[in-house]
N, C-alpha and C positions, 0 to 999 in steps of 0.2 A: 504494500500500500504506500501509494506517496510517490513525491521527484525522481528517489533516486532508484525504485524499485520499476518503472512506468517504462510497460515493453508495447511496442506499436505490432501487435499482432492481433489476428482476427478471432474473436470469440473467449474461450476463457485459457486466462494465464494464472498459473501457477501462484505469482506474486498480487495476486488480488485474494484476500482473504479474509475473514470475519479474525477482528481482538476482542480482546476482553477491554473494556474500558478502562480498567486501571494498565494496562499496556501505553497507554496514552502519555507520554513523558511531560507533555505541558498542555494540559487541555484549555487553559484561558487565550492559547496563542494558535489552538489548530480548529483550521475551518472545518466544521460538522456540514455546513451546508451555505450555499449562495445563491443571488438572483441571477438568472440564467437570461440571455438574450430575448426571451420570454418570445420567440417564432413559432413556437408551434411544432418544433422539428428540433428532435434531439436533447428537450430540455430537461431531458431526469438526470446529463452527463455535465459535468462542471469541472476542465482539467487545468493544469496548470499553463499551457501554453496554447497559443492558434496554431504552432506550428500540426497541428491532429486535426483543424480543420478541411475540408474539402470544400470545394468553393464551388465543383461541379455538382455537387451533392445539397448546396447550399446549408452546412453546418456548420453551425458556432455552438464551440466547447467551452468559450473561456468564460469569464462570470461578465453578466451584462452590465449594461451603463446605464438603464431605466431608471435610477435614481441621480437626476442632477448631474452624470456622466459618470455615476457610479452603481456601488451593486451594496447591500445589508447583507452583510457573513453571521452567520452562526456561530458562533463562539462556545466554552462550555457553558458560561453562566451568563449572557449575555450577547445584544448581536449591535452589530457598529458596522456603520458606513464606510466604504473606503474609495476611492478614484480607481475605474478599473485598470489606469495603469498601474497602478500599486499591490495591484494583485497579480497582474499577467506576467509571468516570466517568458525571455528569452529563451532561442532554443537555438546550436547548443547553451547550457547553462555559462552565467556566468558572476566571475567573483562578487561583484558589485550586488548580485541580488541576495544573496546567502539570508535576509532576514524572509522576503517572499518566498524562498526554496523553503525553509521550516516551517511556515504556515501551511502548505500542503501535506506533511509527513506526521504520521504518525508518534517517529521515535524523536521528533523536533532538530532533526539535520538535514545540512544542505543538501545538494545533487554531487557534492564529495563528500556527507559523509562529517561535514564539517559542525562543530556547534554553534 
């Protein structure tokens, strides 16, 4: 589950899997859930990048702008606003984003693994 585990293949992978909640290494900072592009098309999937969009498909993955050019995340105990660039990561990853790579993850590290 999360940036650094997220394999671009079709159907079920290995590394998508049910935790236990208390597995959750900081759940005040990881997204449980966000507003989606709200199209109609594809919006049960909220991932960390557009690079997993298809454009001929017309799907949007990343969390939408429908609020003020942003999207309300889900938090554990709470849910907060944020600018959806503030949430989209680059793809490949990169240093500069390391606090938006642990809001995706589970175990609260970047896309190396990083804290």
């Amino acid at each position: 589950m999360g940036w650094h585990n997220l394999t671009l293949t079709q159907g079920w992978s290995p590394d998508f899997r049910c935790r236990q909640v208390t597995s959750v290494k900081s759940p005040s900072e990881f997204m449980i859930m966000a507003d989606t592009a709200a199209d109609a098309v594809y919006d049960f999937a909220v991932l960390p990048t557009d690079s997993q969009q298809s454009l001929n498909w017309r799907i949007t993955t990343i969390p939408g702008k429908v609020h003020r050019g942003g999207a309300n995340v889900c938090l554990r105990w709470h849910v907060q606003w944020y600018l959806q660039k503030d949430l989209v990561c680059k793809d490949p990853p990169v240093l500069e984003e390391l606090s938006k790579q642990r809001m995706w993850n589970a175990d609260n590290l970047s896309a190396w693994g990083h804290e």
